[in-house]
C-alpha positions as CSV (number, residue, x, y, z in Angstrom):
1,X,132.8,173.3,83.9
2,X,130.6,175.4,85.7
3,X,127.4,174.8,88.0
4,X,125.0,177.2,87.6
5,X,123.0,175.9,90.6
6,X,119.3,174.4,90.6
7,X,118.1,174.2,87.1
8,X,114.5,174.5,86.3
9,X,112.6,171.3,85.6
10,X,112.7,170.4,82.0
11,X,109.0,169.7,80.9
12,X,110.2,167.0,78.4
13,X,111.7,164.8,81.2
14,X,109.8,161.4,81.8
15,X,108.3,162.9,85.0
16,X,106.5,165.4,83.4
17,X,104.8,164.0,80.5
18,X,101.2,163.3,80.9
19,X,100.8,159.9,80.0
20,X,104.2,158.7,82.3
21,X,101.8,160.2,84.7
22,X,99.0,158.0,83.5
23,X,100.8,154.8,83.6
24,X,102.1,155.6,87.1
25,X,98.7,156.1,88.0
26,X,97.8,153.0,86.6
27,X,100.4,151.0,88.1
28,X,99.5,152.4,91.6
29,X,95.9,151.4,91.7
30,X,97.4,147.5,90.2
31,X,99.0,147.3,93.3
32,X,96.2,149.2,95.4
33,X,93.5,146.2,93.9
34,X,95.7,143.4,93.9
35,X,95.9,142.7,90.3
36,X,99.3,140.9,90.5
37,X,99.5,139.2,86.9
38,X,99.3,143.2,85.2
39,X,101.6,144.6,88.1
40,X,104.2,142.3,87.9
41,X,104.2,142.2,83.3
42,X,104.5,146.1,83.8
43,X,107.8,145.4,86.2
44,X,108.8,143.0,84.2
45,X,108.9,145.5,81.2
46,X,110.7,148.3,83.2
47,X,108.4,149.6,85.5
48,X,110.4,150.5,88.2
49,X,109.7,147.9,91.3
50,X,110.3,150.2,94.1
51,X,108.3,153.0,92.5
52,X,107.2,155.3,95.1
53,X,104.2,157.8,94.6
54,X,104.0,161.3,95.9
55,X,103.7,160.3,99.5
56,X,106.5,157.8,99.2
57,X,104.6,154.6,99.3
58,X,105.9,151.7,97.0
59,X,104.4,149.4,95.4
60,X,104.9,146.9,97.8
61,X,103.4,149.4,100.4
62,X,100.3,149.4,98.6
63,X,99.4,146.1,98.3
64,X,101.0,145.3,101.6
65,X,98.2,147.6,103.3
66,X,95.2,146.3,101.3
67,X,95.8,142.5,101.7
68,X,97.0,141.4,98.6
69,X,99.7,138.8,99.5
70,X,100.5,137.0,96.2
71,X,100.9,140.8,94.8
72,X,103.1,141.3,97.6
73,X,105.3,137.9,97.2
74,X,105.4,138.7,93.3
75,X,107.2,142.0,94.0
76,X,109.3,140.4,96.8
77,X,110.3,137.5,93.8
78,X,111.1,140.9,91.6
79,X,113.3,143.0,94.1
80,X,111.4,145.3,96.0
81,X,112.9,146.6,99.1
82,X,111.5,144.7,102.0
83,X,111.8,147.5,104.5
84,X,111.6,150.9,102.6
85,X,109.2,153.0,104.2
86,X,107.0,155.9,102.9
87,X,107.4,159.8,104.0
88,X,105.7,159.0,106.8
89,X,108.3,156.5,108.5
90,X,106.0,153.6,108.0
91,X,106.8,150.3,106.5
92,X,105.4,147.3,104.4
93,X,105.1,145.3,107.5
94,X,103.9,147.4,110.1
95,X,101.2,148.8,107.7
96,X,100.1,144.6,107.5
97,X,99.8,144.5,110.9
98,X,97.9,147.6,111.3
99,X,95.7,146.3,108.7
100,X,95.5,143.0,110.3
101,X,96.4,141.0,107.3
102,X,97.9,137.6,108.3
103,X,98.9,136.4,104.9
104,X,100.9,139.6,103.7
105,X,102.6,139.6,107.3
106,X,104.2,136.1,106.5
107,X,105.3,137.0,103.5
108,X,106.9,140.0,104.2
109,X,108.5,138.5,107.2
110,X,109.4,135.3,105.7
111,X,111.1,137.7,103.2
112,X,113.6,139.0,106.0
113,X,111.0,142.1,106.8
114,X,112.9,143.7,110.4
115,X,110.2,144.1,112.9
116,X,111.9,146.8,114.2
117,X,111.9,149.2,111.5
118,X,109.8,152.1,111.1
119,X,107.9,154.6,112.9
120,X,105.9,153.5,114.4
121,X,107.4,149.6,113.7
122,X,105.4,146.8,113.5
123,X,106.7,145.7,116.7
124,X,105.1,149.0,117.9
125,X,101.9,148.3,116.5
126,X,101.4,144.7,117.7
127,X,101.9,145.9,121.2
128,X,99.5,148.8,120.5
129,X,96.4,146.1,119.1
130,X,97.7,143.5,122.0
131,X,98.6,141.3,119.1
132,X,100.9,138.7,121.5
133,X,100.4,136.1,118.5
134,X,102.5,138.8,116.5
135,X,105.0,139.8,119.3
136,X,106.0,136.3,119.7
137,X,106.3,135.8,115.4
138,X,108.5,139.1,116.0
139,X,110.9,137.4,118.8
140,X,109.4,139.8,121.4
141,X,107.0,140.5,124.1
């Protein structure tokens, strides 16, 4: 058996059809609005829960940073990686308290979310918005 290297990317892969494409789309903006009971029936049929678009950010990323806390708890119940962060180096829970969004920072941490993870963390931004309520939630100062 031989390796010929880097092979160029086969156009009938998944990744490359048009309507995969579609349907990731799709799935993105679900957890962008908040539309749990849709998000979580495409999971539950396959959809990959830790899906990640072209900047890395999950599913759980997505409706971490706009708010939607019963999307994010769904996902949580399905498997999705607590802590995974984007290309950027950001996480679910640092992107909740950037946002300021009280009810998605529970959850998340109440799922085990580490404070200290990321760049910057969440830890990191609490200090930066002098968010002591946070700090002390965090076991920190």
């Amino acid at each position: 058996m031989t390796d010929h290297g880097p092979q160029p990317a086969d156009d009938s892969e998944p990744a490359h059809d048009p309507e995969v494409l579609q349907l990731a789309a799709q799935v993105f903006d679900l957890a962008r609005q908040g539309d749990t009971d849709r998000l979580a029936a495409y999971v539950d049929a396959g959809v990959p829960v830790n899906l990640t678009n072209d900047r890395g950010d999950t599913l759980l990323m997505l409706a971490a940073y706009h708010g939607h806390a019963e999307t994010v708890r769904a996902l949580l119940q399905r498997g999705a990686e607590v802590d995974r962060a984007n290309d950027r180096g950001q996480t679910p829970l640092a992107g909740a308290v950037f946002k300021g969004e009280q009810e998605v920072i529970t959850a998340l941490v109440d799922a085990g979310a580490d404070p200290a993870s990321g760049t910057p963390s969440a830890i990191d931004t609490a200090r930066v918005f002098g968010k002591a309520d946070l700090l002390e939630l965090f076991g920190t100062r």
